[in-house]
PDB file of N, CA, C and O in Angstrom:
ATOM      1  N   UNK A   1     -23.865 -47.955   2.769  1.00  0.00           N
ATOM      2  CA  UNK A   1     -23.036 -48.034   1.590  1.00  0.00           C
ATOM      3  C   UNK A   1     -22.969 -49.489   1.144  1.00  0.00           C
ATOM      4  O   UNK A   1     -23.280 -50.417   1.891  1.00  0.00           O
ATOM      5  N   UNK A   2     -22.578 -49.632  -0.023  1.00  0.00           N
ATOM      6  CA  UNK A   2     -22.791 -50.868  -0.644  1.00  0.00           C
ATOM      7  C   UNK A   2     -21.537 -51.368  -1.990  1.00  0.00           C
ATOM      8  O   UNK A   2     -21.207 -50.596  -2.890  1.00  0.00           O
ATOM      9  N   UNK A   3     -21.103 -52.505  -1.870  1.00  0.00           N
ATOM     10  CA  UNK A   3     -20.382 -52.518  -2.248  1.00  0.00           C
ATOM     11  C   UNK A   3     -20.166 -53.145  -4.003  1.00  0.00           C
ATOM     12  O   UNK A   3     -20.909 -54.063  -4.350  1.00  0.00           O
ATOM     13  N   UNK A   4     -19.389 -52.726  -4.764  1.00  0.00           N
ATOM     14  CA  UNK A   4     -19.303 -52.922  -6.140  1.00  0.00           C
ATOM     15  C   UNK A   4     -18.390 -54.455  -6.300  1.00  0.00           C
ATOM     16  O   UNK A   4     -18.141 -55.150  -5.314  1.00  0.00           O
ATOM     17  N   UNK A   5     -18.068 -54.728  -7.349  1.00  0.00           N
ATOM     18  CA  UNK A   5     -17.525 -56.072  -7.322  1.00  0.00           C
ATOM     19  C   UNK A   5     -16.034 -56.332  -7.022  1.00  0.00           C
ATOM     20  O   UNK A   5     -15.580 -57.474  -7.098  1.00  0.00           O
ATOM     21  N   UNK A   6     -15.061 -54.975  -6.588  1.00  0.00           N
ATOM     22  CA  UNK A   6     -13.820 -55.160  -6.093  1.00  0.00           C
ATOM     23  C   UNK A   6     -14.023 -54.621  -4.790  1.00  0.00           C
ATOM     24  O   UNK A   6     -13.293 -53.818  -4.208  1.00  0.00           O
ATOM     25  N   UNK A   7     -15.223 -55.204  -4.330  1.00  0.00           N
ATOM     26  CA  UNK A   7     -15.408 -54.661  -2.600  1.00  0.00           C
ATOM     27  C   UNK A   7     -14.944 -53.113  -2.329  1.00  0.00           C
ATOM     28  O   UNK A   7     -14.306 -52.694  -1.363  1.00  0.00           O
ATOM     29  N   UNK A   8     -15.374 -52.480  -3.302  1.00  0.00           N
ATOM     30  CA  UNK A   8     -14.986 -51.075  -2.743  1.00  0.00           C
ATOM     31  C   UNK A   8     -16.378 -49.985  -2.320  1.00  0.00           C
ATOM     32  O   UNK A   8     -17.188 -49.415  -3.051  1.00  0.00           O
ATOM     33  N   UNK A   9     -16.275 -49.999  -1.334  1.00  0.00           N
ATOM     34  CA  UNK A   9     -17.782 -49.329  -1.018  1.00  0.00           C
ATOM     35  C   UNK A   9     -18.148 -48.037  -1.941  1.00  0.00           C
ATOM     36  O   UNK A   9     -17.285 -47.194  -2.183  1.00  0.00           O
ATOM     37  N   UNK A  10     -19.674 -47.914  -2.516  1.00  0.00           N
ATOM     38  CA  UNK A  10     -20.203 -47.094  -3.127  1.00  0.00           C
ATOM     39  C   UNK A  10     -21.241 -46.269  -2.787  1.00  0.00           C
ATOM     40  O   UNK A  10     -21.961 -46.889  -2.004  1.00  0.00           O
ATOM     41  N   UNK A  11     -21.633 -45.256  -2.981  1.00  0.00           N
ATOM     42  CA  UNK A  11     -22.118 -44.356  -2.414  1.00  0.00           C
ATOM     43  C   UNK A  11     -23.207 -43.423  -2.797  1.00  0.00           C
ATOM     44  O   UNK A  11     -22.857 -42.331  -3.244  1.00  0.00           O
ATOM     45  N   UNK A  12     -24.372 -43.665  -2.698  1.00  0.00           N
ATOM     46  CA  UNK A  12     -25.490 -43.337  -3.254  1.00  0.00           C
ATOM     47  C   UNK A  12     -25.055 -41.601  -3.525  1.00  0.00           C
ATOM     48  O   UNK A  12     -24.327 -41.021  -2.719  1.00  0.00           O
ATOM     49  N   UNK A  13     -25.566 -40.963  -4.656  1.00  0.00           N
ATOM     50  CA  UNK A  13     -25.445 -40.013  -4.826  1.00  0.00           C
ATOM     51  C   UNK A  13     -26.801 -39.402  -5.680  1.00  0.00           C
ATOM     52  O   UNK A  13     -27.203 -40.328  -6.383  1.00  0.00           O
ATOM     53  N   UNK A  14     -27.612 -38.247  -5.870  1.00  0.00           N
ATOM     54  CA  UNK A  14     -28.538 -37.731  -5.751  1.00  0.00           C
ATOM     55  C   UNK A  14     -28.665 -36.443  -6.481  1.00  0.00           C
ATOM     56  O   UNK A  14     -28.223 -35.447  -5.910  1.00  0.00           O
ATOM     57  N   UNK A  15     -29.229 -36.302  -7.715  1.00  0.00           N
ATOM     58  CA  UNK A  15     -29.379 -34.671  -7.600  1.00  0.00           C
ATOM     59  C   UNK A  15     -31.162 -34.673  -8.269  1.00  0.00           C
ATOM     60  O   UNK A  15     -31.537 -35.262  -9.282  1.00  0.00           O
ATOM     61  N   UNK A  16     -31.886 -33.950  -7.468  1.00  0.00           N
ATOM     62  CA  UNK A  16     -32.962 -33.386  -7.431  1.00  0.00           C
ATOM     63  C   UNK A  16     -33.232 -32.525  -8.540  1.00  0.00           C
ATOM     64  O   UNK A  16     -34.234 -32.782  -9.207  1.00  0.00           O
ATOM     65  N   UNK A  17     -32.629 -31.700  -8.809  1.00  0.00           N
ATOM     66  CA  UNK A  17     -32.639 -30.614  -9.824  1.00  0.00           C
ATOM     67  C   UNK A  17     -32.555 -31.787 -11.660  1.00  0.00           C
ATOM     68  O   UNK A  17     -33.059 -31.408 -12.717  1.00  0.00           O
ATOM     69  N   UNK A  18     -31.975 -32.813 -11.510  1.00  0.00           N
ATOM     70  CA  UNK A  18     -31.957 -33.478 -12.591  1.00  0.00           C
ATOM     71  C   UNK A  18     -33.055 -34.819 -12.510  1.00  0.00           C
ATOM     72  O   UNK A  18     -33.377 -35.389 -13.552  1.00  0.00           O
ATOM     73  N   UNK A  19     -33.466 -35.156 -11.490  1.00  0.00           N
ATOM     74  CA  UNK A  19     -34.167 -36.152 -11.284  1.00  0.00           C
ATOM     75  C   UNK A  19     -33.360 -37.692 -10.943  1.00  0.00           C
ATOM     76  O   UNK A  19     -33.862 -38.771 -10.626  1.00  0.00           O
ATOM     77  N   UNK A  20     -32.066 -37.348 -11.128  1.00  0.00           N
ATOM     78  CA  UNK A  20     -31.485 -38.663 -11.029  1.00  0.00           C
ATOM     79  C   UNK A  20     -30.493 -39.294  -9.501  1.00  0.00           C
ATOM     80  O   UNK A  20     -29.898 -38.649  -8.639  1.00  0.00           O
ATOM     81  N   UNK A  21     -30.622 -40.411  -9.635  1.00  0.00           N
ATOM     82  CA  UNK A  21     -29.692 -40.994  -8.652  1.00  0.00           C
ATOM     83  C   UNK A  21     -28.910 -42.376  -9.171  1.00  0.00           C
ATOM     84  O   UNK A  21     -29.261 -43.152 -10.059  1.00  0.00           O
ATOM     85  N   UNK A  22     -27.808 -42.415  -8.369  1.00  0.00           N
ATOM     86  CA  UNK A  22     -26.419 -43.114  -8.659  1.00  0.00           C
ATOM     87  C   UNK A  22     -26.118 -43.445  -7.807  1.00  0.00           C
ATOM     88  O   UNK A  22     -26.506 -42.947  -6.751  1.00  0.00           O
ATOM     89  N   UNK A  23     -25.085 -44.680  -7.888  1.00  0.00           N
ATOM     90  CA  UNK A  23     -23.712 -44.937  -6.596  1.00  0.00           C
ATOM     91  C   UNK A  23     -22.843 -44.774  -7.450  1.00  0.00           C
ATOM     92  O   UNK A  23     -23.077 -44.798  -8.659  1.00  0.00           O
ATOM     93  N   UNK A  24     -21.286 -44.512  -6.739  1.00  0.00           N
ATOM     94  CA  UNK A  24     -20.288 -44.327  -7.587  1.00  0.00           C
ATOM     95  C   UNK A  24     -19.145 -45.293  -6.453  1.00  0.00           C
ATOM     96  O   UNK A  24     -19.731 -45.885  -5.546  1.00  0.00           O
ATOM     97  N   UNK A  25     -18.170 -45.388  -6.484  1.00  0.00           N
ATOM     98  CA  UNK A  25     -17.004 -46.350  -5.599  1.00  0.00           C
ATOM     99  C   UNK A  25     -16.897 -44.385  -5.048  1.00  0.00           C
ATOM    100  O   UNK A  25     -16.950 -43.208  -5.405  1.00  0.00           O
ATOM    101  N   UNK A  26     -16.702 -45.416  -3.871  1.00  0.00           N
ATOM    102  CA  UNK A  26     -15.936 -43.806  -2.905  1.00  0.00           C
ATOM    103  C   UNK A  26     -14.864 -43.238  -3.099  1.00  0.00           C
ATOM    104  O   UNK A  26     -14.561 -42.130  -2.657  1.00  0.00           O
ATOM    105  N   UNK A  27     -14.206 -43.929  -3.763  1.00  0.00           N
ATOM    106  CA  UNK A  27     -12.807 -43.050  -4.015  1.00  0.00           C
ATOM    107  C   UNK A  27     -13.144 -42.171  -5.209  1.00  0.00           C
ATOM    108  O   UNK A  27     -12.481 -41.136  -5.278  1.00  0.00           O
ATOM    109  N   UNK A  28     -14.363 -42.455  -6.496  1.00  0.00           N
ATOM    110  CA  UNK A  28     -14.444 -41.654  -7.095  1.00  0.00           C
ATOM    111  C   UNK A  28     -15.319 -40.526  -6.609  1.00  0.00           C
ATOM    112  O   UNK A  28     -15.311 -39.633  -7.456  1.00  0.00           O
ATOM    113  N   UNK A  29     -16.056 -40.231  -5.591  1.00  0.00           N
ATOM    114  CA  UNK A  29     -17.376 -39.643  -4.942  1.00  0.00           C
ATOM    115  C   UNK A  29     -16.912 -38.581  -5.551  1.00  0.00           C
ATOM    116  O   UNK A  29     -17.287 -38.354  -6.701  1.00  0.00           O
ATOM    117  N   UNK A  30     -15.788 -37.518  -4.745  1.00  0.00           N
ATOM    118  CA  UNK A  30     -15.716 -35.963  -4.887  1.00  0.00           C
ATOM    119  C   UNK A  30     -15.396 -35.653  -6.790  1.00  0.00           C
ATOM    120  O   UNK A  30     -15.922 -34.792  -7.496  1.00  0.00           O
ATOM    121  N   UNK A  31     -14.566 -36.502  -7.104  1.00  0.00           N
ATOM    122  CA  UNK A  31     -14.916 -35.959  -8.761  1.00  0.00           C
ATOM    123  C   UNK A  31     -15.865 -36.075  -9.433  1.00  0.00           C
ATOM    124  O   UNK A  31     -16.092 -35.275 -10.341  1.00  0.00           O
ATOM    125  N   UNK A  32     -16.839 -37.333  -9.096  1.00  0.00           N
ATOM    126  CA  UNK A  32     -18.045 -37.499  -9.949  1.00  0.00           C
ATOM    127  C   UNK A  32     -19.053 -36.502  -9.225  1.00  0.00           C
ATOM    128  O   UNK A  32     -20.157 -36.202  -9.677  1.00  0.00           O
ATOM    129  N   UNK A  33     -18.601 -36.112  -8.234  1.00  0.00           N
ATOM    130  CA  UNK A  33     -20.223 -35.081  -7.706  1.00  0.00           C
ATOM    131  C   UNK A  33     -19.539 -33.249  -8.548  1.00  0.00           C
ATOM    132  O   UNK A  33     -20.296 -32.410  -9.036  1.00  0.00           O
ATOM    133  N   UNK A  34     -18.202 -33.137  -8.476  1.00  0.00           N
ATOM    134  CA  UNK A  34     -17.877 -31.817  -8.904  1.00  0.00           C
ATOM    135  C   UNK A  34     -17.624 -32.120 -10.373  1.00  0.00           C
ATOM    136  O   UNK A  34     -17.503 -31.108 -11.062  1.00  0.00           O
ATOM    137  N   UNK A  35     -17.520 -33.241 -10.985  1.00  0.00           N
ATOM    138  CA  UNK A  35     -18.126 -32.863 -12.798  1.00  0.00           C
ATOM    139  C   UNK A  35     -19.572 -32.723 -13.277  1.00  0.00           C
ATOM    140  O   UNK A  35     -20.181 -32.135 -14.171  1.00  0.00           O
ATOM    141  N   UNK A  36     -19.850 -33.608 -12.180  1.00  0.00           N
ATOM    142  CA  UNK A  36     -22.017 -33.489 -12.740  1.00  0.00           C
ATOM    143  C   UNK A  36     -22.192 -32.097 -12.761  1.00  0.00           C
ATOM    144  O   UNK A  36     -22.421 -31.467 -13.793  1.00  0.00           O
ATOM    145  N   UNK A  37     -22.066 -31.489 -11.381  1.00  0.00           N
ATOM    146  CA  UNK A  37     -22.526 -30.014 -11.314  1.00  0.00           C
ATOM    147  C   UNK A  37     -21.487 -29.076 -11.678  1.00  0.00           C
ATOM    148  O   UNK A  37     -21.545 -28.028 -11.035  1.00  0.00           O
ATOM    149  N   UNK A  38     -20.326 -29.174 -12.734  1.00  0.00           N
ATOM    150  CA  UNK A  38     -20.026 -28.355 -13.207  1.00  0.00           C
ATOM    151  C   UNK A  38     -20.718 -28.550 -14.661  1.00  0.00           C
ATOM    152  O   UNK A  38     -21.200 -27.521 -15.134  1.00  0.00           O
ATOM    153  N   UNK A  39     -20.810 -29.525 -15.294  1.00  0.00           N
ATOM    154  CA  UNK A  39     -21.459 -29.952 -16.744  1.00  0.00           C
ATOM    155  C   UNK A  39     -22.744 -29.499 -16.630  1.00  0.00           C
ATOM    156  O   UNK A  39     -23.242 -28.771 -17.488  1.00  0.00           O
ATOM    157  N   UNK A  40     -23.526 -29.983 -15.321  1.00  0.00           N
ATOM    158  CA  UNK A  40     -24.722 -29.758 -15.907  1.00  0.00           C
ATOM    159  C   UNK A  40     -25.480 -28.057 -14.945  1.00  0.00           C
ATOM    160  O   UNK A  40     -26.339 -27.323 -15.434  1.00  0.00           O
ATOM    161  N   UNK A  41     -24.964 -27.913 -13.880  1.00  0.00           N
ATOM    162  CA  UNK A  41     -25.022 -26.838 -12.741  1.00  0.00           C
ATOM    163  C   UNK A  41     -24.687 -25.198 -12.978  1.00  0.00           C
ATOM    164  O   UNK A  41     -25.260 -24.141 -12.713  1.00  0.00           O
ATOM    165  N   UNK A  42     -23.442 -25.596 -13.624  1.00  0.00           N
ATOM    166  CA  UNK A  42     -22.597 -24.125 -14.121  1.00  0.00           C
ATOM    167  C   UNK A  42     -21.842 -23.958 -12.597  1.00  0.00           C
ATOM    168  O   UNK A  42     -21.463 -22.867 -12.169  1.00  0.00           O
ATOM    169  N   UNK A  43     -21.664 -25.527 -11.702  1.00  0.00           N
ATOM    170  CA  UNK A  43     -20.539 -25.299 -10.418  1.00  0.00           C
ATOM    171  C   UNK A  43     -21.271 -25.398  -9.354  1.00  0.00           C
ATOM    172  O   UNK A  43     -20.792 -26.099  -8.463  1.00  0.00           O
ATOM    173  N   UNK A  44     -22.215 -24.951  -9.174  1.00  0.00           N
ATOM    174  CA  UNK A  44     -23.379 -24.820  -8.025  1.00  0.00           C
ATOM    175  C   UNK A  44     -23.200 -26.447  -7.551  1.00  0.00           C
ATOM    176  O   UNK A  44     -22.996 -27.436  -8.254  1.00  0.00           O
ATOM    177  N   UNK A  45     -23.332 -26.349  -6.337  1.00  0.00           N
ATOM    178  CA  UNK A  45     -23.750 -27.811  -5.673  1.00  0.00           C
ATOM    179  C   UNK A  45     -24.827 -28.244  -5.473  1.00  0.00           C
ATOM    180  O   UNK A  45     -25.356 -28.019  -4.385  1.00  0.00           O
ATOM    181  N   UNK A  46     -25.594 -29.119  -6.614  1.00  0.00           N
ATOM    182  CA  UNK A  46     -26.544 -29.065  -6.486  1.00  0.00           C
ATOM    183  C   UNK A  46     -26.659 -31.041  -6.243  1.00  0.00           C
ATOM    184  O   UNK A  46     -27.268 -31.638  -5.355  1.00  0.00           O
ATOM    185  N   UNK A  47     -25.973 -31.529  -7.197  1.00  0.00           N
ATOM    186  CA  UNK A  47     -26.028 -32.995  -6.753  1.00  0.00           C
ATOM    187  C   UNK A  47     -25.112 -33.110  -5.043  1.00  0.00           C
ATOM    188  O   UNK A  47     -24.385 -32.257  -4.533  1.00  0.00           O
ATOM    189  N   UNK A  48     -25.386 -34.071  -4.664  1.00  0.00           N
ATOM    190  CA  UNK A  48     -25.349 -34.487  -3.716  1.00  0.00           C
ATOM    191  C   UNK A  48     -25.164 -36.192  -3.207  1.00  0.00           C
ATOM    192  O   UNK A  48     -25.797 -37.045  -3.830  1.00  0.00           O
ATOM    193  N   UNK A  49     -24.357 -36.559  -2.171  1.00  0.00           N
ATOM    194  CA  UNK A  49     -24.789 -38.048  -1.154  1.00  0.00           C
ATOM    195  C   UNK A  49     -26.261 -37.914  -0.724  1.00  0.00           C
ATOM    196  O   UNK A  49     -26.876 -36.885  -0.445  1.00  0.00           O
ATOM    197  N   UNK A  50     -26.710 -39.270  -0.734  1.00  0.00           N
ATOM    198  CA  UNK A  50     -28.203 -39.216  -0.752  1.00  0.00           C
ATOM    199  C   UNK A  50     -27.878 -38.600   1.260  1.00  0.00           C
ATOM    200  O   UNK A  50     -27.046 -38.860   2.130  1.00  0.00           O
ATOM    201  N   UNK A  51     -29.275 -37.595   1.119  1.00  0.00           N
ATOM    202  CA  UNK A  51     -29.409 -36.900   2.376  1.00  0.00           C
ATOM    203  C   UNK A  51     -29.861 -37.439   3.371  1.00  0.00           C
ATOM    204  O   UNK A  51     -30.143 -36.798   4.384  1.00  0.00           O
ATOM    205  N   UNK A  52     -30.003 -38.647   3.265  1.00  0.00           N
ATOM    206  CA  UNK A  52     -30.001 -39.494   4.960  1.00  0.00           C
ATOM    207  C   UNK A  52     -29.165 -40.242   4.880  1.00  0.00           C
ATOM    208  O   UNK A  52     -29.438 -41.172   5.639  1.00  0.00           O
ATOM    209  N   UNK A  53     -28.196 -40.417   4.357  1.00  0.00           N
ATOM    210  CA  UNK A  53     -26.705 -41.326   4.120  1.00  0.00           C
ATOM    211  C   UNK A  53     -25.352 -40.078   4.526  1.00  0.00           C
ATOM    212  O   UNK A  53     -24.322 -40.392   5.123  1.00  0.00           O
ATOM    213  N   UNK A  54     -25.653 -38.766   4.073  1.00  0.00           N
ATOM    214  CA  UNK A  54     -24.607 -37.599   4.338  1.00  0.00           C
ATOM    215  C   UNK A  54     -25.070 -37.607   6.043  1.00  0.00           C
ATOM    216  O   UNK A  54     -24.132 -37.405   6.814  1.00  0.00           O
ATOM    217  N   UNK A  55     -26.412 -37.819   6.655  1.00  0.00           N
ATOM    218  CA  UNK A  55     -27.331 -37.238   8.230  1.00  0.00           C
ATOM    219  C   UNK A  55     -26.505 -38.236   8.750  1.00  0.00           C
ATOM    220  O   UNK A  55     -25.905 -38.088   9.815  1.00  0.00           O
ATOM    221  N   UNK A  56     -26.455 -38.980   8.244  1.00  0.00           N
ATOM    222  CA  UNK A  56     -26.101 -40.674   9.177  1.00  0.00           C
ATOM    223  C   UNK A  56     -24.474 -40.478   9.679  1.00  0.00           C
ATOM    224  O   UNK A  56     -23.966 -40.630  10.790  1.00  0.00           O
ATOM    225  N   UNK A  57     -23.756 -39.983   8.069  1.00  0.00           N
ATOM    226  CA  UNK A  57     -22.126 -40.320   8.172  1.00  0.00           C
ATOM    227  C   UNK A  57     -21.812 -38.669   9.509  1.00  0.00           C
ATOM    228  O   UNK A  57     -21.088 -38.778  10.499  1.00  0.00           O
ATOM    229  N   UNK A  58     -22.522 -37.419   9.147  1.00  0.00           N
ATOM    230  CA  UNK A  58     -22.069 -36.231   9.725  1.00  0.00           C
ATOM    231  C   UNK A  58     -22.936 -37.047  11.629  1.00  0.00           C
ATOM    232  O   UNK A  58     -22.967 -36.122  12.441  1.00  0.00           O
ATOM    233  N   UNK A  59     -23.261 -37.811  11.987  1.00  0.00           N
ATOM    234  CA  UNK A  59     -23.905 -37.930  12.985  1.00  0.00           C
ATOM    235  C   UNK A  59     -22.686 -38.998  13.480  1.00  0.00           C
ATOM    236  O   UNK A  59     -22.459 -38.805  14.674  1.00  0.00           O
ATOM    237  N   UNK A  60     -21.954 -39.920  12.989  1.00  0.00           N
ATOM    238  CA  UNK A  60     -21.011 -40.753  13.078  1.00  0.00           C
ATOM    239  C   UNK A  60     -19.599 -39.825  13.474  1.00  0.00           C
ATOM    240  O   UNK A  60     -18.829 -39.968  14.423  1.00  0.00           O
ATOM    241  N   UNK A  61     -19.588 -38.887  12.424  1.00  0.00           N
ATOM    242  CA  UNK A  61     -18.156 -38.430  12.765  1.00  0.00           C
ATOM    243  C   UNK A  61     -18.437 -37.500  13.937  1.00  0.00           C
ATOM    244  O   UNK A  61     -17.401 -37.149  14.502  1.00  0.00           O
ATOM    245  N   UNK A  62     -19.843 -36.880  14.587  1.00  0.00           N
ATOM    246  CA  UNK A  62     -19.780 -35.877  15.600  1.00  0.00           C
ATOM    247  C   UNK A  62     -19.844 -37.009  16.469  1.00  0.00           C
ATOM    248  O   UNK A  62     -19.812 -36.289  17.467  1.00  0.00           O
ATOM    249  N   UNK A  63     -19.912 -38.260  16.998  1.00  0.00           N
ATOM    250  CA  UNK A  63     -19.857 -39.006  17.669  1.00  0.00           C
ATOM    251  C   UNK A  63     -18.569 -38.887  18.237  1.00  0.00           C
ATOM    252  O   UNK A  63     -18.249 -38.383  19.314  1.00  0.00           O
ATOM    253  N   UNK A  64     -17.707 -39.550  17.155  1.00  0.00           N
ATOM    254  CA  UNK A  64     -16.133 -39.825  17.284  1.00  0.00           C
ATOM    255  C   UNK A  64     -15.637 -38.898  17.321  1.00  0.00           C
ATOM    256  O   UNK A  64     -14.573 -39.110  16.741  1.00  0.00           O
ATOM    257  N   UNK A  65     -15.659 -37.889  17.634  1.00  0.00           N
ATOM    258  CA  UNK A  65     -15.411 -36.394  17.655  1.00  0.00           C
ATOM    259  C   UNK A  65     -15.222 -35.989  19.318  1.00  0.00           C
ATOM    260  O   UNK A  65     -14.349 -35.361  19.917  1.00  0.00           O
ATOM    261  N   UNK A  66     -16.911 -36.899  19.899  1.00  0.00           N
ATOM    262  CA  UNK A  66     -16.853 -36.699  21.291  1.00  0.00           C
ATOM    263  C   UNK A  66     -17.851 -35.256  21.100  1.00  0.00           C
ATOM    264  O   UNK A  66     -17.846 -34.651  22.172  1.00  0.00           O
ATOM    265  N   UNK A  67     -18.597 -34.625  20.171  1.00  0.00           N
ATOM    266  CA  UNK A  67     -19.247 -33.479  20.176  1.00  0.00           C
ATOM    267  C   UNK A  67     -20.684 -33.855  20.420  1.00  0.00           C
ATOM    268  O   UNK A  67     -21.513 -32.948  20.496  1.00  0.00           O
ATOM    269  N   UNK A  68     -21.082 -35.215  20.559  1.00  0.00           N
ATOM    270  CA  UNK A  68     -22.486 -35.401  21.167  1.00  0.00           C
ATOM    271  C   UNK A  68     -21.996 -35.910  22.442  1.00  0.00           C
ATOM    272  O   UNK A  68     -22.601 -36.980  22.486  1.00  0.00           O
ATOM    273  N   UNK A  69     -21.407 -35.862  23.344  1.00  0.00           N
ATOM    274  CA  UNK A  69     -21.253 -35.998  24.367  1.00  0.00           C
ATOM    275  C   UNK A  69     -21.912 -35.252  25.621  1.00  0.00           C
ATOM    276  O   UNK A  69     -21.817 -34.030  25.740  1.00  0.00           O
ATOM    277  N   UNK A  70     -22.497 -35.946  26.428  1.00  0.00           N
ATOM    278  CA  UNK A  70     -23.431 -34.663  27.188  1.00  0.00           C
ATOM    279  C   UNK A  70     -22.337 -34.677  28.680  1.00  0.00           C
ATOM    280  O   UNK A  70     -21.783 -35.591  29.291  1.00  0.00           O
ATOM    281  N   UNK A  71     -22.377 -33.299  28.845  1.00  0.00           N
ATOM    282  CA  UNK A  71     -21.588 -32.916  30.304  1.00  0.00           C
ATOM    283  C   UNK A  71     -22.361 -32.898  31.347  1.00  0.00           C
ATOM    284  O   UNK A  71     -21.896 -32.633  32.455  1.00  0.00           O
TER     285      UNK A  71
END
């Protein structure tokens, strides 16, 4: 993640189906990903966090979770 000019981290975002990609500040992430794909989708989730940035963060939180932990 990378940060905008009031240091607020931003967040690559992605949709395939349109060809395009973006960062947005993280606090805006969940509204700017659920207006794209309601405007342009008809609701479907089709944009997205770029998909080795969503692999990375869901691999971080199963960490801290303690769910990759081997017994």
């Amino acid at each position: 993640m990378a940060t905008d000019g009031d240091d607020e981290p931003t967040v690559p975002i992605v949709c395939e189906a349109c060809d395009t990609r973006t960062r947005v500040p993280l606090s805006d992430l969940a509204d700017q990903l659920e207006r794209h794909n309601e405007t342009r989708h008809a609701g479907d989730d089709v944009a997205g966090v770029e998909p080795a940035l969503a692999d990375r963060i869901a691999d971080l939180v199963a960490e801290d979770m303690g769910l990759l932990d081997e017994e």
